[in-house]
C-alpha positions in Angstrom: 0.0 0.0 0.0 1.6 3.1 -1.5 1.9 5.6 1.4 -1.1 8.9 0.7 0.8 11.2 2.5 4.5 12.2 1.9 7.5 13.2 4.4 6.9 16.7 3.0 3.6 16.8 3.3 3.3 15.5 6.9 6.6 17.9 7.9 4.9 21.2 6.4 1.9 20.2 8.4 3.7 20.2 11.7 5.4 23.4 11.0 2.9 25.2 10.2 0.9 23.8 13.1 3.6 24.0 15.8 6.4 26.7 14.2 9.8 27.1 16.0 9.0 24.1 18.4 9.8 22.0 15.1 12.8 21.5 13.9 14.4 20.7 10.2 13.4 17.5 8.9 15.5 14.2 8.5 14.5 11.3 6.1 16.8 8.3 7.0 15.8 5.4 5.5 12.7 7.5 4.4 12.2 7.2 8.1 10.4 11.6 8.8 12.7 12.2 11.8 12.3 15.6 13.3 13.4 16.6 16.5 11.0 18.7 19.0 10.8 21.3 21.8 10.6 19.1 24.6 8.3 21.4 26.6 6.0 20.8 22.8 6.0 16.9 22.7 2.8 16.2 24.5 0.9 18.9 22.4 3.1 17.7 19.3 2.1 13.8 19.8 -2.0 15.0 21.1 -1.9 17.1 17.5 -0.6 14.3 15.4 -3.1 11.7 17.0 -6.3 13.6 16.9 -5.6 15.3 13.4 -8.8 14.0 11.0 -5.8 14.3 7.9 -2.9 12.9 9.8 -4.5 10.2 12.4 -1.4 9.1 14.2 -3.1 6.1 16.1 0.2 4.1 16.6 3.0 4.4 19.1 5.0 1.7 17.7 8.4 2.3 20.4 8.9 5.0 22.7 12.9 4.6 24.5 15.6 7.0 25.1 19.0 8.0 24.7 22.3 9.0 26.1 24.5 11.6 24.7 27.2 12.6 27.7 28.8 14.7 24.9 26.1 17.1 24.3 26.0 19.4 27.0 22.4 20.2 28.0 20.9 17.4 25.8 22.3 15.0 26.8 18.9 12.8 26.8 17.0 12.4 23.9 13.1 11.2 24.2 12.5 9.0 20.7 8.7 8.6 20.0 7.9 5.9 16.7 4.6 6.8 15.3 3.1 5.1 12.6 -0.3 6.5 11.2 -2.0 3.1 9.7 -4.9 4.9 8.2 -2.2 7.2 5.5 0.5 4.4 5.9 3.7 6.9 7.3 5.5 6.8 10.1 7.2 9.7 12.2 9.8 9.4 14.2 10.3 12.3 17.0 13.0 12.8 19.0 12.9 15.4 22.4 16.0 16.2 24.2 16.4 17.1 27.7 19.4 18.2 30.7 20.7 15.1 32.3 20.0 17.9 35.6 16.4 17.5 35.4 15.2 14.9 32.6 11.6 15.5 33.1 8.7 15.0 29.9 5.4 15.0 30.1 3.6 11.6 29.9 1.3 10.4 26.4 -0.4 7.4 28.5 -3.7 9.6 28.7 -3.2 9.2 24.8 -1.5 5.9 23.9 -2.3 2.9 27.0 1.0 1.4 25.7 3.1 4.2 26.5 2.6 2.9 30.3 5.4 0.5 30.3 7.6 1.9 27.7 7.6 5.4 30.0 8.6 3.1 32.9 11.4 1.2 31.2 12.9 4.4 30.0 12.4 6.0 33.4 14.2 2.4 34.7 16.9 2.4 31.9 17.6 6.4 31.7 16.1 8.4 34.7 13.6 10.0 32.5 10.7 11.2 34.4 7.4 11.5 32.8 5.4 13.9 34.3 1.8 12.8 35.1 2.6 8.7 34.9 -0.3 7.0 36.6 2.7 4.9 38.0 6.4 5.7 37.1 8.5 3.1 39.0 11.0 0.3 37.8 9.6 -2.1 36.0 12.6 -4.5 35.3 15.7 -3.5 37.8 15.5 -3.5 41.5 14.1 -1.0 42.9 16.9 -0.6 45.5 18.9 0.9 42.3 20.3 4.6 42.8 21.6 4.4 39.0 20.4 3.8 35.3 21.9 1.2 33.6 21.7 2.3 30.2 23.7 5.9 30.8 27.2 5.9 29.5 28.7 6.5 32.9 29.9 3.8 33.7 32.4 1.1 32.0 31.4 -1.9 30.4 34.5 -3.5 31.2 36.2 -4.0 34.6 39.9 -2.7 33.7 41.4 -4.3 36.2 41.1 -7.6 34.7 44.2 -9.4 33.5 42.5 -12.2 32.3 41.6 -10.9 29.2 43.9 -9.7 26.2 42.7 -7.1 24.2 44.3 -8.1 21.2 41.5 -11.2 21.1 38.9 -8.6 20.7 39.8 -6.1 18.1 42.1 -3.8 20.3 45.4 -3.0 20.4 
């Protein structure tokens, strides 16, 4: 099924709906990729779901990311919508201080945003703002750290047990 809507057509929408809180468009892999104002997501996402042209009914994956390089964004909110009705999909992408990582929930508008919220909030220390119940969902509780930041080594360097040249590093 041939897609009725283009990447152009859906990006000029959003700007034009939502202005400076858009930002340039991305196509990879003909994958729309466009990153927003975080304190815009909710409205952004709400927009795209209840628009008669658009009808964004799908979160397909929402996760995060870690980017200790870039100073005040250093994570990045990724939404994967797929409108089934016009056959496109949209990929968004918010980014937020590592200081205060804090996004407002889409559960009111998507129920499986419920446990995808929590495993980023698990995984990254995001915290969605109006969860109906924002807790780990797969690591201990008792955890004071998110696994999935690049803070921490993935090797202990300590080890002599292991030669580096057996995996590709000199």
């Amino acid at each position: 099924m041939a897609s009725k809507l283009t990447n152009e057509e859906v990006y000029t929408l959003l700007k034009n709906a939502f202005g400076d809180k858009v930002g340039e468009m991305l196509t990879p892999f003909d994958l729309l990729t466009v990153e927003v104002a975080a304190e815009s997501a909710n409205a952004i996402i709400e927009w795209l779901k209840k628009d008669e042209k658009l009808q964004v009914s799908y979160l397909t994956v929402l996760g995060g990311v870690h980017y200790p390089e870039d100073k005040g964004r250093e994570i990045a909110v990724v939404y994967h919508l797929h409108s089934l009705v016009n056959n496109f999909r949209i990929r968004l992408k918010a980014f937020l201080p590592i200081e205060n990582p804090t996004i407002a929930t889409i559960t009111y508008l998507y129920v499986g945003a419920n446990w995808m919220e929590r495993e980023t909030f698990d995984f990254y220390g995001v915290i969605f703002a109006g969860h109906p119940n924002l807790k780990r969902v797969l690591n201990d509780d008792s955890m004071d750290y998110f696994p999935m930041r690049k803070e921490y080594q993935l090797e202990d360097a300590t080890r002599e047990d292991k030669d580096d040249r057996f995996f590709g590093r000199e």
